[in-house]
C-alpha positions, 0 to 999 in steps of 0.5 A: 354633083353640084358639091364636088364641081364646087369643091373642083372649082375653089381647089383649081381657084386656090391652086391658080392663086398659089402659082400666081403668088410664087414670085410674091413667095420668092422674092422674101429671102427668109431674111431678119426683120429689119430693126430701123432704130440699130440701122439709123444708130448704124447709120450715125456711127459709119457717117461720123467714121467717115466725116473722121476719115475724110477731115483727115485726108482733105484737112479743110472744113471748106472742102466738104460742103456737106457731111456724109450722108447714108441710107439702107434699102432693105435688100440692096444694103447701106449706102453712104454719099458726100461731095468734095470741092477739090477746087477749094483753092478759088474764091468765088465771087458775085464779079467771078471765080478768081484763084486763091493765093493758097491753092493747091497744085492739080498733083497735089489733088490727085495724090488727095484723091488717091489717099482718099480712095485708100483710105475708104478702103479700109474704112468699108473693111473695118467699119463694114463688119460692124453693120449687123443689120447688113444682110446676106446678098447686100452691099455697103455703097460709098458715092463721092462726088469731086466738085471743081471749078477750074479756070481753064476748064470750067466745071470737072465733076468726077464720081467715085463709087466703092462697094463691098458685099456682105459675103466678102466682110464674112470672109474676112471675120471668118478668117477665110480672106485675108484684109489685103485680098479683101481690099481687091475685092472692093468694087471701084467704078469712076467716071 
């Protein structure tokens, strides 16, 4: 009798610790291991693709303070940020930000920034194929941050996020979708 209440006991143990371990169970997606050394190598290729895309648009060394940077989240996908100074036409100075004799007009930015953005287009589409690593459900996020100094309005910082999904670059090497479709799949949000 002490037996089968025993053996009663560790099934209702074993069956409570299996229902508390569901949402443990559910949350791996039967996904592929991750293999860190082809992400980093990833990772290398897109940012060089992208410093390329970026020197092309902007044409100034000085406008980028920084080169690309990417990272992957295992389960959210790769993400790549840069910042750009738009107000590269002011030389700052311990006395003051005075403007420069070269600089450029508020159209000429926005046309830059719009060349910019379609230009990141097709940088996700094409080179966004080429991330094995990426998952289903994940996504390749570009963050660009527009840093400016004006001397009417003092700091304009804008943000630029653009992001495609695994599933939509599948479309696209499937033939399901074609590239210009794929471009209004991309996910813009600027603020």
């Amino acid at each position: 009798m002490i037996t089968q209440d025993r053996k009663r006991r560790v099934w209702v143990g074993v069956l409570a610790i299996g229902i508390f371990c569901l949402p443990l169970a559910a949350q791996d997606t039967g996904s592929l291991k991750v293999d860190y050394t082809r992400v980093t190598r990833e990772i290398q290729g897109f940012e060089a693709a992208l410093n390329e895309v970026i020197m092309k648009t902007i044409a100034n060394p000085f406008g980028m303070p920084q080169k690309p940077k990417g990272v992957y989240l295992q389960g959210y996908g790769f993400t790549f940020q840069f910042i750009i100074n738009t107000g590269r036409g002011l030389i700052h100075s311990p006395f003051g930000t005075f403007p420069d004799s070269a600089a450029i007009s508020t159209d000429q930015k926005k046309q830059r920034i719009e060349g910019l953005k379609e230009n990141l287009k097709n940088l996700l589409i094409n080179q966004g194929g080429r991330l094995a690593q990426l998952q289903k459900g994940e996504s390749i996020t570009i963050v660009a941050y527009f840093e400016e100094i004006s001397m009417d309005e003092g700091n304009v910082n804008k943000t630029l996020i653009m992001s495609i999904g695994k599933s939509d670059l599948d479309g696209l090497a499937t033939r399901q979708v074609g590239f210009s479709e794929l471009k209004l799949r991309v996910k813009i949000v600027e603020y």
